[in-house]
N, C-alpha and C positions, 0 to 999 in steps of 0.2 A: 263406830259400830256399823256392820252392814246390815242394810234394813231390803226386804224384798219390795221393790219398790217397782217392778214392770207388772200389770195387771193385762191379762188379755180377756175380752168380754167377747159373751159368744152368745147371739138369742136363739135363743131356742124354736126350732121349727117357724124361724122368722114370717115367712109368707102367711102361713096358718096362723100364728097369733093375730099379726095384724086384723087378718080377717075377722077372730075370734074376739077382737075388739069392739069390734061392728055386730056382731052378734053371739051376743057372749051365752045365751042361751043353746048354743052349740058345746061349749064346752064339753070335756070327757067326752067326747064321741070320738066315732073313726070317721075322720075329716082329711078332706087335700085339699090342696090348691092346684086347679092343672085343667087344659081342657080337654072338653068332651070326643071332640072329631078329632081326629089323628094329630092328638096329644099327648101329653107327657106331664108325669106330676112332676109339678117344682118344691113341693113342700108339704109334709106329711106330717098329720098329728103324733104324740108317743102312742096314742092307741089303736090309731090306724097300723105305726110299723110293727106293733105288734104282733099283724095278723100278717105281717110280709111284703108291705108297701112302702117301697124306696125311691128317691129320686135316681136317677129319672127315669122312672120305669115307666111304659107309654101306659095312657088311661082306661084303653082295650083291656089290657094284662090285669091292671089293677084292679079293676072291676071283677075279672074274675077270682083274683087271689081272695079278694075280702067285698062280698057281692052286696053288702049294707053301708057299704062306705056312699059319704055325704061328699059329692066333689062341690068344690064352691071356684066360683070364674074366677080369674086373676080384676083387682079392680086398679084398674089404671091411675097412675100416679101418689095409690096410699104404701104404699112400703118405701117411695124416696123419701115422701113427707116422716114418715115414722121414725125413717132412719135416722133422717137430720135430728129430728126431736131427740131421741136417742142420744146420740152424740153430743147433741147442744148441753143436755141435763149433765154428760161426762164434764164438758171442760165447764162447768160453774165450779169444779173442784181443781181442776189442772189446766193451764193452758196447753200442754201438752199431753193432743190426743191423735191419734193417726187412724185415722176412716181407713182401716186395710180393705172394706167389701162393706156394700149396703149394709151386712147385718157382724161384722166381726171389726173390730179394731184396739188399736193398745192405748193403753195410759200410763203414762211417765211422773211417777207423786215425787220426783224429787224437789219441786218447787211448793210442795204443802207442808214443808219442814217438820215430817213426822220425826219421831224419836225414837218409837216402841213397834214393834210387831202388833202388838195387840191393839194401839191407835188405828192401824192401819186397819186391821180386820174391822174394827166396829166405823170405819168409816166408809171402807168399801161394801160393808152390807150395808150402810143404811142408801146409799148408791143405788145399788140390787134393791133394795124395794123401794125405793121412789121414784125406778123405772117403772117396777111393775103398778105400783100406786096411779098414777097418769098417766101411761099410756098402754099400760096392760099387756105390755109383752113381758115374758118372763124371759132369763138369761142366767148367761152359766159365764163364774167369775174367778180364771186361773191366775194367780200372785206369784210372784217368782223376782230371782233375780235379773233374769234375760228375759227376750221375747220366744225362744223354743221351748224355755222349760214352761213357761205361763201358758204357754198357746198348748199344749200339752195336758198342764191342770185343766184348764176350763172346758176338754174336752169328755173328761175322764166321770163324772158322775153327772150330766147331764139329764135331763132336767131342772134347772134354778140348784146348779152345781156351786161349790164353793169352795176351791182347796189351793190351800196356800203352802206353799214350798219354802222350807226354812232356810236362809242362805248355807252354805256349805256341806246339802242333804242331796244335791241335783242329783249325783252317779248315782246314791243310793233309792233314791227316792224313783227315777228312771229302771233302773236294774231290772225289777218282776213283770217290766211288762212285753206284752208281747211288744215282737220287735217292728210290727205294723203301723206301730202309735207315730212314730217318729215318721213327720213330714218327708214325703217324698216314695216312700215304701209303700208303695201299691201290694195289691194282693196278688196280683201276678206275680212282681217280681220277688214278693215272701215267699211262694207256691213252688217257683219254676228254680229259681234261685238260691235263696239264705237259708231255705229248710235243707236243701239238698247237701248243706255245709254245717248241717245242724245248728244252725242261730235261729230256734223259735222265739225268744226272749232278749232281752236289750241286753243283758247280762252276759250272754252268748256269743254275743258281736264282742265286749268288751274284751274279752276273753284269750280273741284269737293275740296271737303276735303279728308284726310288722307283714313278716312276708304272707302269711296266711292271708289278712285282709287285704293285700297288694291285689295276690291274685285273685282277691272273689269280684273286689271294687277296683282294680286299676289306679290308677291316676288319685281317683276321690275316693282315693283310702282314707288319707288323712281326715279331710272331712266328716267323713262317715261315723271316725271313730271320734271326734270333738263331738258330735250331735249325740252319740250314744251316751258320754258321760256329761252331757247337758251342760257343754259350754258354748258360748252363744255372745258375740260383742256386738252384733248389729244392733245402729242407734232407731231410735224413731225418726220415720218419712214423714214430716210436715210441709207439707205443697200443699195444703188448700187457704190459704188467705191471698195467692193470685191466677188462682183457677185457670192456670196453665193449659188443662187438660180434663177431661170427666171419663173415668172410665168405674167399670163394672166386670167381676169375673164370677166365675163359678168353676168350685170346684165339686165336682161327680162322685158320689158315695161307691160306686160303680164305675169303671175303665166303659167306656162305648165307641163305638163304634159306628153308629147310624148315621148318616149324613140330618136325615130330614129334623132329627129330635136336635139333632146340635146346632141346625137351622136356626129351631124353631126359639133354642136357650137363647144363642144373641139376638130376635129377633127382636125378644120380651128383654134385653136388654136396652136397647134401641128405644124401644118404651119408657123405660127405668130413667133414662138419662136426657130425654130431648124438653121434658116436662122442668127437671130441674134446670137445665142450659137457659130454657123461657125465661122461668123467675129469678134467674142470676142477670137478664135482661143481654145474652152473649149470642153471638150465634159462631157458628163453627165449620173449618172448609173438612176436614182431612177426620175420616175416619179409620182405624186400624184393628183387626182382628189378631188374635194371638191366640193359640195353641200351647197345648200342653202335654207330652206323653206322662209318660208312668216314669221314666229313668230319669223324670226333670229336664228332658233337653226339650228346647222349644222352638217354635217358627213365630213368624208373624208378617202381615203381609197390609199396606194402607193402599189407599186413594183418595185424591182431595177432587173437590168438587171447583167448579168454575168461579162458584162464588160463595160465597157461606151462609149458611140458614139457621134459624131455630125449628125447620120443620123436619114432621118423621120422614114423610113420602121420599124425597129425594136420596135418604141413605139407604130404605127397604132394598133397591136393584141391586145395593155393593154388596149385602149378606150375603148372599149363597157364592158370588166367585171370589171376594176376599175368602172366605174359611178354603174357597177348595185350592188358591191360591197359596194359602198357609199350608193345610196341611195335607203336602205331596205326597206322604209316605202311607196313608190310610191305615196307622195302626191305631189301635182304641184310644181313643183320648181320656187325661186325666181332668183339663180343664181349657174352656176357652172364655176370652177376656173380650171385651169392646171397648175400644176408647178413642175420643173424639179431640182432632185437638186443630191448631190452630184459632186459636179462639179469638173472636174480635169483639167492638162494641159492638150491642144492637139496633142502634140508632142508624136510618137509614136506612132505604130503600132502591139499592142499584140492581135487582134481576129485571129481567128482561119483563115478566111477567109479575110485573111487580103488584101490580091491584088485582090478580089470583091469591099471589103468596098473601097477602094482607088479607083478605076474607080468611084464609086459611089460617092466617097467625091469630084471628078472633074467633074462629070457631075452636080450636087447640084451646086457647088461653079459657074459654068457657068451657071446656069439659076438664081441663086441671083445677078450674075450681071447685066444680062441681064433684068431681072426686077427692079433691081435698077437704070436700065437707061430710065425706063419708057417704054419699048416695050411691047406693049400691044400683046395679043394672046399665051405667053408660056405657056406650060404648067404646071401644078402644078408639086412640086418635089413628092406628095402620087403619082400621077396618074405615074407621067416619072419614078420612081424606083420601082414600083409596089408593091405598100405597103396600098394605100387606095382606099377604094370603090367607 
């Protein structure tokens, strides 16, 4: 019997919950995460977007869209911490779990030897709330048989969403929706493109014949029509038990355009990632930025450093000419990635300036802990080591 056994988990307004962890007397309000000076929100409560507050809208804008909104600072190194917890609580049920982003990833139950559909739903909600139980972020949890129909459901009724797709329902269960749902379909190219073909809806696309879809998608016709009727073989990426690599992306509710805001995204990625590189006790030469447009085609662009560190300062200078590096063609972006790799032990001390880095590698390791314990107000490790703007 075929059982829906790919789950893709999605938390909800990630940055903001965390936060609302730490101060949960915020609740129901109109809250961001994002900052004040010539910033950008990263993450926005459901009742702030309700008044029209979207990532990454800069915090100028937002302030005037919704003039009672609560911005709360980004607190350095609690949303890797969360994530892990997060994901740690997934694999006590599966060892097969894939960290696709800080706050999204899949789980593969074929090793939980379920039997039934219905095993599976009361298993993955009690999942869904012994996230939200402990660590107080809430999450939205798509079932399916692949990873595009799952990642699909867990988007679809979000806030602490729940819907599960019965095998052999995909086309139909795909069919009503607009045809923006499906990965990869930006709003531009719905707008400029598939409307002007009349495919508002998933149904729409299915519709056409061979040569019609040829000519709207080219080449990734075929494709296009396989994702419409929700079939999908990609297995689960498990790379993390030897930390090959740490990377971080984001993807933009919004196509952008701005240099400084997309700076500013890997900047706080840069952040995300040198805290957790510490406590896996690794340091790292070569860092790589990647690019995203709207039609899925990408860039990317690395540089490795002379030596490898655990600190932020040394990779701050690569952000701004890796991204312009990457991306040549300055059309709006759909998303940009940061990832660190060549990764070594920690042990040792060969830079030049070796008893700098070391004061440095103790003052970094005390302010991760120190936001690892929830103390709100530290400062970032760019700003305390003077390495970011």
């Amino acid at each position: 019997m075929t059982l829906p056994l790919i789950v893709h988990l999605d938390a909800d307004a990630f940055f903001v919950s965390c936060e609302l962890a730490l101060k949960p007397e915020l609740r129901g309000t109109k809250c961001a995460v994002g900052g004040r000076e010539r910033g950008i929100i990263s993450s926005a409560s459901y009742e702030a977007r309700a008044c029209g507050v979207y990532t990454p809208m800069p915090t100028t804008r937002a302030m005037k869209v919704c003039p009672d909104l609560i911005l709360l600072p980004h607190t350095s190194g609690l949303y890797g911490k969360m994530s892990r917890q997060m994901f740690d609580l997934c694999e006590t049920l599966t060892p097969l779990v894939q960290r696709n982003s800080i706050d999204e990833g899949y789980l593969d139950l074929q090793p939980c030897g379920f039997t039934t559909t219905a095993e599976i739903e009361t298993r993955m909600k009690a999942l869904q709330l012994r996230i939200w139980q402990e660590l107080q972020v809430p999450t939205s949890f798509g079932i399916a048989t692949n990873k595009l129909v799952a990642q699909i459901a867990s988007k679809l009724r979000k806030p602490r969403g729940f819907v599960v797709v019965p095998p052999g329902t995909e086309t139909e269960f795909l069919a009503p929706l607009p045809v923006g749902k499906l990965p990869g379909v930006g709003t531009k190219t719905e707008a400029e493109l598939l409307t002007r073909h009349g495919i508002k809806l998933v149904r729409d696309l299915t519709a056409k014949n061979e040569s019609e879809l040829q000519a709207i998608f080219g080449s990734g016709w075929r494709e296009m029509r396989a994702m419409a009727m929700g079939q999908d073989d990609r297995p689960l990426e498990l790379e993390r038990d030897d930390a090959k690599s740490y990377s971080q992306q984001e993807t933009f509710a919004h196509d952008i355009a701005d240099f400084s805001e997309i700076e500013r995204v890997a900047k706080r990625m840069v952040d995300e990632l040198l805290p957790k590189i510490r406590e896996d006790k690794k340091r790292v030469r070569t860092m790589t930025v990647k690019i995203r447009y709207p039609d899925f085609t990408q860039e990317s662009h690395g540089r490795s450093l002379e030596t490898a560190t655990d600190l932020e300062a040394p990779f701050y200078p690569l952000v701004a000419p890796l991204l312009k590096a990457a991306w040549k063609k300055r059309r709006p972006l759909r998303l940009v990635s940061v990832r660190f790799s060549s990764v070594e032990e920690g042990a040792g001390q060969l830079e030049m300036f070796a008893q700098t880095d070391e004061k440095r590698r103790r003052l970094a390791g005390v302010l991760d802990k120190l936001n690892n314990r929830g103390r709100s107000g530290v400062v970032q490790h760019g700003h305390q080591l003077g390495g970011k703007e």
